[in-house]
N, C-alpha and C positions, 0 to 999 in steps of 0.2 A: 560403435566400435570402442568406445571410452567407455563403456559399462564394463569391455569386455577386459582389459586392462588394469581397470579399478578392484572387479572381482580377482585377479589372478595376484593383484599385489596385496589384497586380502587374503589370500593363500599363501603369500610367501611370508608372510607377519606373523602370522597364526603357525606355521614351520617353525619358522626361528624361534616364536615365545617357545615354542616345545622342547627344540635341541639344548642341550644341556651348554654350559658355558665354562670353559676352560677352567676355572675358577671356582666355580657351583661344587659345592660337597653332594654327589647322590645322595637322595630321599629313603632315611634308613627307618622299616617297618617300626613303628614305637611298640609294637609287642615286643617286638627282639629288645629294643633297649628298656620296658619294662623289665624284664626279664633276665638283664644283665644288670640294672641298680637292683633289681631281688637279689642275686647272688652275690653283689658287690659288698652291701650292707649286711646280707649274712657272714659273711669270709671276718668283715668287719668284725662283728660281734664275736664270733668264735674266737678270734684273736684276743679281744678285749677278755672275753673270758680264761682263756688259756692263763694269761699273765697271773690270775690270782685264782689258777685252780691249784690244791695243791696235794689231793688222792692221786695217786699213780695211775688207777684205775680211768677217774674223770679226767684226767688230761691226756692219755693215752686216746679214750672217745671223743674230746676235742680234735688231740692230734690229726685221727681219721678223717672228720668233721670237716676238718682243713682241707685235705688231700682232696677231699672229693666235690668242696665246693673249688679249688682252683682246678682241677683238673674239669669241671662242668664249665669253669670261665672259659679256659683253655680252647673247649669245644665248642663253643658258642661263637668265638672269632675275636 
């Protein structure tokens, strides 16, 4: 009868390591947060360059540059 007991309070350990802890950040896919420092450090760069573009035209295609890597941050969460 104590086999049977020992087993079930090994099943209830093994429950708890699982459930999550009030406190615990979820486990967020590292492709998504690849994928968010890619677009971070571009946005970056795009800015850096903006500052010392000085064609109308090439800041103009930064400008864009811009919009569509914050609007892809945006989507991303």
């Amino acid at each position: 009868m104590a086999r049977g007991f020992e087993s079930k309070s090994v099943a209830n350990q093994q429950e708890l390591a699982d459930a999550p802890f009030p406190g615990r950040r979820p486990e967020v896919d590292p492709m998504l947060l690849a994928q968010r420092r890619k677009l971070e450090l571009g946005l970056a760069d795009i800015k850096r360059r903006l500052v010392s573009a000085q064609q109308g035209g090439h800041r103009e295609m930064l400008r864009r540059a811009e919009m569509a890597l914050e609007k892809d941050l945006k989507a991303l969460g």
